[in-house]
C-alpha positions, 0 to 999 in steps of 0.5 A: 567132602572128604568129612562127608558133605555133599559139596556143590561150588561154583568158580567164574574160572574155567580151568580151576573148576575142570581142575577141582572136577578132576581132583573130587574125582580121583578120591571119589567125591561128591563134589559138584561143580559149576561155571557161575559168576555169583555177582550174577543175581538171576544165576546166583538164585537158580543156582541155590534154588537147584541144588536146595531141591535136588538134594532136600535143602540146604545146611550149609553157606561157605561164602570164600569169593572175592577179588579186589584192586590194591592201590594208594587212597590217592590213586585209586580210582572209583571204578576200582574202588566200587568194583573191590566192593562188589566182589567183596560184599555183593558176592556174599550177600547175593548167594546168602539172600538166595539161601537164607529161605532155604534154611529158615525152611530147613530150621537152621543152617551155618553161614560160614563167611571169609573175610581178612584180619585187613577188616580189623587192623589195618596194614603197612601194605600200601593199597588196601583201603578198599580191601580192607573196606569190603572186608570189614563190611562182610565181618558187619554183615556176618554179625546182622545175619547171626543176630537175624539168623538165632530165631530161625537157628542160622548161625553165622560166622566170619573167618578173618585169615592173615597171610595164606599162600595162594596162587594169588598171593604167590604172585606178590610173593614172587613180584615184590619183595617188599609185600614178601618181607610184609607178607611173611613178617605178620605170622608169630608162627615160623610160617604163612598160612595154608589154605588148609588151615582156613578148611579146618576152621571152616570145617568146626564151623 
């Protein structure tokens, strides 16, 4: 927003999208956030379908949400390994299947998906398998979606961060100090990284 887009984001959490709200606010933004769950197909679609109307199309896909359940192959359960991989690849494919005609109609657009250096390497960080699985599926769509994408001028990337400082990952930092030592050890760089740092990458992109 602050490079000059229009911004419309969703989050399923109430206080982060009153908290985002507020923060677009002070600076005078064009930030418009939504309450939305974007598993939810019918919603996901109506979503995209709004903002592509009110606002003359759609150039732009940033694909950042996910959540996943970390524990050893062996005790992992299937709910958790199924629900790791519906918010690690129907939450990129849903919002991306509802704006993909929005582009093609518009004559190009960049699909920016997030996903972990964990879909290429794997990690002594015991409990990632479906992480890393879900991870690794959203860097093997992003390349069928720039292959399908070219004709139409839709270009599709993956971002695959290491360890970035979130509130998320703070709780392990804080919890565990042996996801701390791993955490912190995995940079060559004498720091993490910052959400900052993705935003710029995508930003590029």
């Amino acid at each position: 927003a602050r490079a000059g887009a229009t911004v419309l984001a969703t989050d399923v959490d109430a206080a982060a999208v009153d908290a985002t709200r507020a923060l677009a606010a002070a600076e005078g933004l064009a930030v418009h956030i939504a309450l939305l769950d974007v598993t939810d197909q019918a919603a996901a679609a109506k979503w995209v379908d709004d903002a592509a109307a009110a606002h003359g199309g759609i150039d732009i896909l940033y694909n950042n949400a996910a959540r996943t359940h970390f524990a050893p192959v062996g005790e992992m359960t299937l709910e958790q390994w199924r629900d790791t991989l519906r918010h690690e690849l129907d939450i990129v494919f849903i919002p991306t299947r509802a704006a993909w005609a929005h582009m093609v109609r518009r004559g190009g657009g960049s699909i920016i998906n997030i996903a972990s250096v964990s879909g290429m390497r794997g990690t002594e960080l015991m409990g990632a398998s479906a992480h890393a699985a879900g991870k690794g599926g959203v860097i093997g769509f992003t390349r069928q979606l720039a292959i399908e994408g070219a004709p139409h001028w839709i270009r599709a990337n993956t971002i695959s961060p290491g360890p970035i400082v979130t509130p998320a990952t703070r709780v392990g930092l804080q919890m565990s100090p042996e996801f701390a030592r791993q955490f912190t050890g995995w940079p060559m760089l004498a720091r993490t990284g910052t959400p900052i740092d993705v935003a710029f990458a995508a930003l590029y992109l």
